[in-house]
C-alpha positions, 0 to 999 in steps of 0.5 A: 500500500502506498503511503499518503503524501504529507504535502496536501499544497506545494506551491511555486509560483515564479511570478503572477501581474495584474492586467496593468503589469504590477507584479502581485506575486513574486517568488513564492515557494512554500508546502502545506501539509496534510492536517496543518494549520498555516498563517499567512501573515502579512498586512493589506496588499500584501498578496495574501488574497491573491496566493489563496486565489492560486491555491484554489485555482481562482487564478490561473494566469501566472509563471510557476505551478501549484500542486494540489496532491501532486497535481498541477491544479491548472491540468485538473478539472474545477470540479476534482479541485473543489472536492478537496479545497474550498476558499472561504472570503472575508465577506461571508456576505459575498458567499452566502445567498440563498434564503435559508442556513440549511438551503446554502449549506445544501447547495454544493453537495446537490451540484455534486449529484449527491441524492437528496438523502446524502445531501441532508447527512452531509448537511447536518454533519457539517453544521455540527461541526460549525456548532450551527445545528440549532439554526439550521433552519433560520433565514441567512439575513437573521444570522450574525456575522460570525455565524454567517462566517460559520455558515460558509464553513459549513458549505465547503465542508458538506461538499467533503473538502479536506483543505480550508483557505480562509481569507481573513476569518476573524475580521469583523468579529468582536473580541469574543467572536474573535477567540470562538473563530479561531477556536472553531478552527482549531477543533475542525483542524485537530478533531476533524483532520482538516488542512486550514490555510489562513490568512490575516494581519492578526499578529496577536492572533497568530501564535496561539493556533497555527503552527507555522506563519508564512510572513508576507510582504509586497507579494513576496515570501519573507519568511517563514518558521514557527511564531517564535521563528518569524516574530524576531525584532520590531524593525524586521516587522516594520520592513513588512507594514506589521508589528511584534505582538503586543506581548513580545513588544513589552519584553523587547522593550525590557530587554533594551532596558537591560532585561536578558530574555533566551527568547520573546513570550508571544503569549500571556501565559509564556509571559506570566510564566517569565515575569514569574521567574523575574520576581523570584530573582 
């Protein structure tokens, strides 16, 4: 039996313009995993969106490949590609459209040729596992904007899709929306199996789910790394329009006080745990 690739996205792409020539991409090589939970960090214009567009095959006309399973995702008919991967955007607004929650998420598996009964398993799965299940019934305009969010989630799910690119998940949420998202996130990521792609400028968000960043800046790959890898020094994040979380700001600013730190706290805990051995001494 031939073992599974880990690599779900291999993405290179040499060089993608937009119409007027402006280079949007350049230079991009990066793997996603199957089962990992990747950032792509960087601030607005960026190229966060438009990579996610060329993971899903929205955009087609750049010098380079992607490879989704191994296959170049240009060879591979739009159908095959949304079994697998689905795009989330960052206006659930521009994705949702029919009249009911249960009527949107049923959308996709009916084009697949699903029967109606497999239609509404998959629709009642997908919504469990949004925690939506309560308002399966209810009217899409009477949702709030997190639950919207959950609703287009849900969508892709019931169609089967393995890999999740979301394009901002956490904007326009409160705080606690906030928190509830990205912990949603991670349930359907570490319970559930599924491949999540997110992007966002969140820098304060980032170290406490995905496992590895992708730093972005003017269409190129800075870096990449784990949290405590790619968030070093104010000025390498001001090179790319972001900043330190707010956390690693303070501890930076100690260690020009003459604070020795073996490496930056990128959350409250790993802070508390550290200003806790400062007092002992």
């Amino acid at each position: 039996m031939t073992a599974m690739n880990p690599v779900r996205l291999a993405v290179n792409i040499e060089q993608f313009c937009y119409p007027d020539g402006t280079a949007a991409l350049t230079d991009i090589r990066l793997e996603v995993e199957r089962g990992e939970f990747c950032a792509l960090l960087g601030a607005n214009g960026s190229g966060k969106t438009t990579l996610l567009k060329t993971m899903d095959g929205l955009i087609r006309e750049y010098r380079g490949t992607v490879l989704l399973d191994g296959q170049n995702i240009l060879k591979l008919h739009p159908r095959d590609i949304y079994r697998k991967v689905g795009l989330v955007f960052q206006n659930p607004d521009d994705q949702l459209f029919a009249h009911s929650v249960t009527e949107d998420v049923a959308f996709g598996p009916r084009n697949m040729g699903f029967g109606e009964d497999e239609v509404m398993r998959r629709v009642a799965t997908a919504l469990e596992q949004v925690e939506m299940t309560e308002d399966a019934v209810r009217n899409i305009h009477h949702l709030s904007y997190g639950q919207k969010k959950r609703v287009c989630i849900a969508g892709l799910l019931a169609m089967g899709h393995e890999i999740l690119l979301l394009d901002e998940p956490t904007a326009g949420l409160d705080p606690v929306g906030e928190m509830r998202m990205m912990e949603l996130l991670q349930k359907l990521n570490r319970s559930d199996g599924v491949t999540i792609v997110m992007a966002t400028h969140s820098v304060d968000m980032v170290p406490l789910f995905p496992g590895k960043v992708h730093i972005l800046g003017k269409g190129r790959l800075v870096r990449s790394g784990s949290a405590a890898e790619v968030f070093r020094s104010p000025q390498e994040m001001e090179k790319v329009r972001l900043r330190l979380p707010h956390v690693a700001e303070l501890f930076w600013q100690m260690q020009q006080d003459g604070y020795n730190f073996e490496k930056l706290p990128l959350t409250i805990d790993d802070a508390r745990q550290k200003l806790a051995l400062l007092l002992k001494k």
